[in-house]
MARLOFI-265772 format. One line per field, with one value per residue (C-alpha): residue number from 1; residue in three letters; x, y, z. Coordinates in steps of 0.2 Angstrom, whole numbers. Layout:
<sites>
num c(NUM,...)
residuo c(ALA,...)
east c(X,...)
north c(Y,...)
up c(Z,...)
</sites>
This chain:
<sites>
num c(1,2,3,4,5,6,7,8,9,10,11,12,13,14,15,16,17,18,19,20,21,22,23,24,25,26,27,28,29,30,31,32,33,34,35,36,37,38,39,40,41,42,43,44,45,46,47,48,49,50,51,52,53,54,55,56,57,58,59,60,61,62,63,64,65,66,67,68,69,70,71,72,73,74,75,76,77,78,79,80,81,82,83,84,85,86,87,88,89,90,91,92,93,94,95,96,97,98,99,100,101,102,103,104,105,106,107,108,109,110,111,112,113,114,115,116,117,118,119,120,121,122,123,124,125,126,127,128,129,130,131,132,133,134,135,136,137,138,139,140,141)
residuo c(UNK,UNK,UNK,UNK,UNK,UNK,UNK,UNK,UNK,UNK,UNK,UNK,UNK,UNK,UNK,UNK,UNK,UNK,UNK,UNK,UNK,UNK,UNK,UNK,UNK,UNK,UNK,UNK,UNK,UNK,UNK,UNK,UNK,UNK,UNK,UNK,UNK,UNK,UNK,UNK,UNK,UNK,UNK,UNK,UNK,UNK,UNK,UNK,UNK,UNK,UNK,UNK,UNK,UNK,UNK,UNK,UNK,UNK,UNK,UNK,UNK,UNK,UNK,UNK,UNK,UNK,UNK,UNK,UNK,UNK,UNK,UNK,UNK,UNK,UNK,UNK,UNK,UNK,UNK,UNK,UNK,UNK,UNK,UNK,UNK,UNK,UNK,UNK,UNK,UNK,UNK,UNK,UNK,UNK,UNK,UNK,UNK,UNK,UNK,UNK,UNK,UNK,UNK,UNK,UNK,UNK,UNK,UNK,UNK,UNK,UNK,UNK,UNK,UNK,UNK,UNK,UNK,UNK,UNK,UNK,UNK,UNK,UNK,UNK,UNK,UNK,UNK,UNK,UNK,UNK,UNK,UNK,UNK,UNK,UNK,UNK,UNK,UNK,UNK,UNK,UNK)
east c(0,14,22,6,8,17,34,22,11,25,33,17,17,4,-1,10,24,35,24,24,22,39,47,37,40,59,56,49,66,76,71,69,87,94,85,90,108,107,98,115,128,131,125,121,125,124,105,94,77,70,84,78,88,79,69,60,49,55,74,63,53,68,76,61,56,77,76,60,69,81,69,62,77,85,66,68,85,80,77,68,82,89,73,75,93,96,101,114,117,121,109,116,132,120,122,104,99,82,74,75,56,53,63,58,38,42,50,32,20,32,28,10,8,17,8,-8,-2,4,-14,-22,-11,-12,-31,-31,-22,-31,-48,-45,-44,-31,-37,-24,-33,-21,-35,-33,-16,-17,-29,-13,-4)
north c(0,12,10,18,34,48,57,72,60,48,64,74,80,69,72,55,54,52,62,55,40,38,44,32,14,20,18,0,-4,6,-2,-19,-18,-13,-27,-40,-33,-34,-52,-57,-47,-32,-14,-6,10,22,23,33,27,45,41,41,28,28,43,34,19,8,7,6,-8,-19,-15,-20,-37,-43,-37,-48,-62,-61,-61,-76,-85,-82,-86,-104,-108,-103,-119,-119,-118,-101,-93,-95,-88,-70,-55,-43,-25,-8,7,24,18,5,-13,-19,-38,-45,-63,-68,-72,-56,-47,-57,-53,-36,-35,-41,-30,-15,-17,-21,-4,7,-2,2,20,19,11,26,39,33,29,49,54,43,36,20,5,-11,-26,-28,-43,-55,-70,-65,-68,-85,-88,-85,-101)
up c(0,4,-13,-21,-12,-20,-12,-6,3,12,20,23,42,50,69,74,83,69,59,43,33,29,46,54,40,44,62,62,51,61,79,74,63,82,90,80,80,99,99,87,100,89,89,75,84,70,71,81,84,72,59,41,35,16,10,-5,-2,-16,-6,10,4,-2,15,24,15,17,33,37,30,41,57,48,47,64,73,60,68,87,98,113,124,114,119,135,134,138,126,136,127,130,129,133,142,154,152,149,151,143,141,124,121,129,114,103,108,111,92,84,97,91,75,79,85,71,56,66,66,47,42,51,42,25,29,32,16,5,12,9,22,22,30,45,54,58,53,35,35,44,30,17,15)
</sites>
């Protein structure tokens, strides 16, 4: 849906917290990019959680579907023991410590939440609704 809007409406200044279309597609790559980095015991620390990684949708896009991929694969190879495993990283100089599965649910609520917001703004630019319910993708074999 995002690749049919034009450049004007991807940065329009929308009453979101990242307030725009595009601002916010680049947070969803840009927090799961750091999460995953952290889960494999790296930190991508070059990005900022407002950093505009890709300012067209089309590098965006490819970005995100490899990127997805690559949450796919690693969650193939994860065993039941790794997900009770720990996932240790530094944020602003503090060494944090999470669960894995609490990450790893973490990582799928986040994006939960900004795609609700994305629908809602692109649903305010163009009038037209996506179906978002999980059931019709379970339906997608």
């Amino acid at each position: 849906m995002l690749n049919t809007l034009d450049d004007s409406q991807l940065h329009q200044l929308q009453p979101n917290f990242f307030d725009s279309i595009i601002k916010t597609a680049n947070h969803n790559w840009v927090g799961d990019t750091l999460w995953l980095g952290r889960i494999d015991g790296n930190q991508p620390a070059e990005y900022q959680l407002d950093s505009v990684v890709f300012h067209d949708i089309q590098n965006l896009t490819k970005a995100r579907i490899q990127l997805d991929q690559e949450i796919i694969k690693y969650i193939e190879k994860t065993t039941e023991q790794d997900i009770l495993g720990k996932v240790t990283y530094s944020r602003w100089g503090e060494l944090m410590q999470e669960n894995l599965y609490d990450v790893l649910a973490h990582l799928s609520n986040h994006q939960t939440h900004h795609r609700g917001q994305l629908h809602s703004m692109v649903f305010a630019i163009t009038g037209k609704s996506i179906a978002l319910d999980m059931i019709i993708f379970q339906r997608i074999k």
